[in-house]
N, C-alpha and C positions, 0 to 999 in steps of 0.2 A: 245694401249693395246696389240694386236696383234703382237708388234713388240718385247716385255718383256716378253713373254710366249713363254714356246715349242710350235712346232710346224713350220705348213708355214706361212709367214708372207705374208698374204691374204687379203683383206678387205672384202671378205665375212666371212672369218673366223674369224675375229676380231668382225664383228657384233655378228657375234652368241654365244661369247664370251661375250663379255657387256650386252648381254640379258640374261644368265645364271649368270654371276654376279648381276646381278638387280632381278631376278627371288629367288636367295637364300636369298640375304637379304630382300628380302620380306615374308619370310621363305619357301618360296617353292621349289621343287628339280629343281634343274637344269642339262641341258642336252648339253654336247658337243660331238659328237663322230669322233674323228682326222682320224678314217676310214675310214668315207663317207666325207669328205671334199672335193669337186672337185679341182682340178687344173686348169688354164684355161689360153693360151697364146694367147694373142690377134693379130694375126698375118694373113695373106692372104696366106695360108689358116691357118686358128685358129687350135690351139690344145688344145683337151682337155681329162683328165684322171680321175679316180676316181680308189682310191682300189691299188691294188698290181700291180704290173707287172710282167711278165715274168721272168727276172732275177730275181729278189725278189721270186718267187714261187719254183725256183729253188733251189735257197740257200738257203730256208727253208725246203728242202724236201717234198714240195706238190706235189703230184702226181695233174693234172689238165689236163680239155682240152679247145679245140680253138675254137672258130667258128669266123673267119674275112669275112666281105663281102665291097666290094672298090665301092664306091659310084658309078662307071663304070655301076652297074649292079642296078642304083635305076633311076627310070625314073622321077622324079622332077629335080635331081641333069642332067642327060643329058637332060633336059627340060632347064635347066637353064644355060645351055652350061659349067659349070664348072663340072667334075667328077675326080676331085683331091680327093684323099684319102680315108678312109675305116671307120670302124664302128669294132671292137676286142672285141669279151669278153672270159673272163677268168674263167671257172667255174670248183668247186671241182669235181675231175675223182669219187670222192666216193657217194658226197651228190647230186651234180649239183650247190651247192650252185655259186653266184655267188661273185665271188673274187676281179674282178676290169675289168675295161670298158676301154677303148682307141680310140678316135675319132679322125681324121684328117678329117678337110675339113670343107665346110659351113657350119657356125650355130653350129660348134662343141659344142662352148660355150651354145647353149641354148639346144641341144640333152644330153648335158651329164645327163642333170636333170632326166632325166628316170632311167637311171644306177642309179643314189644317192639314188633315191624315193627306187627301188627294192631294194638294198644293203642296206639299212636303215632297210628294214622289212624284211629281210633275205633271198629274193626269189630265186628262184633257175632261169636257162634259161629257161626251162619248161614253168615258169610262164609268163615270159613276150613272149614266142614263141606261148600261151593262147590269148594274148591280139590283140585283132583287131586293126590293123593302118589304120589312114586315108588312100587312094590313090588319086593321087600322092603326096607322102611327102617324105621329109629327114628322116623323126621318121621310115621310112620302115627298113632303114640299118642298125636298132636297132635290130629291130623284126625279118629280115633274119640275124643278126649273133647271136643270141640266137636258133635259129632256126639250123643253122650252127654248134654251138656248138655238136649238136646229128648228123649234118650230113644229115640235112634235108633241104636247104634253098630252095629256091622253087625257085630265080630268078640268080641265079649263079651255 
């Protein structure tokens, strides 16, 4: 199904699609939103995106700002002797809202889920720079580049 509709040609996208097709002819609404769909390259070290990117923000004339924090400075990721890569989010310079997520490195695949969840219910960096992370985890380099976003990370 996934592969005959817009969009990326995903196998989580394609589920979520078959269950919105099954959901309407059941007569209930159904929901896909091609915004929060992650990306996810399954690679050493993994990549993973969600939302807009930087050129994209540009060519659209968003004003926006940055908060990157490189896995370097997350003490699970130098616990586990890998600190390849970073954690980026992209959030509105107006609202805070956030725009889109960028992960390289461990587990990227299973971090991005935080960026989807926020960006599904419209949260700003604010919100999740709110949220308590376990310590030591990979889910911190979430929480310091939201955090980063305002210019505040506490461990970079």
């Amino acid at each position: 199904m996934g592969d005959v509709v817009p969009g990326p040609m995903l196998a989580h996208k394609s589920m979520e699609e078959g269950v919105m097709v099954a959901e309407c002819i059941a007569g209930q609404k159904g929901h896909v939103n091609l915004d929060t769909v992650p990306w996810v390259i399954y690679t050493h070290p993994e990549i993973a995106w969600v939302g807009k990117t930087e050129q994209q923000l540009k060519n659209e004339g968003v004003e926006y700002r940055v908060g990157q924090i490189p896995f370097a400075a997350n003490g699970r990721a130098l616990g586990q002797g890998d600190t390849t890569g970073f954690v980026k989010m992209l959030a509105c310079a107006k609202t805070d809202r956030i725009l889109g997520v960028h992960v390289i490195g461990n587990n990227a695949s299973e971090l991005i889920a935080e960026a989807v969840v926020a960006m599904e219910f419209n949260a700003a960096s604010e919100d999740l720079a709110r949220i308590c992370h376990a310590h030591p985890t990979l889910s911190e380099a979430m929480h310091e580049a939201s955090l980063a976003v305002d210019k505040r990370a506490l461990h970079f």
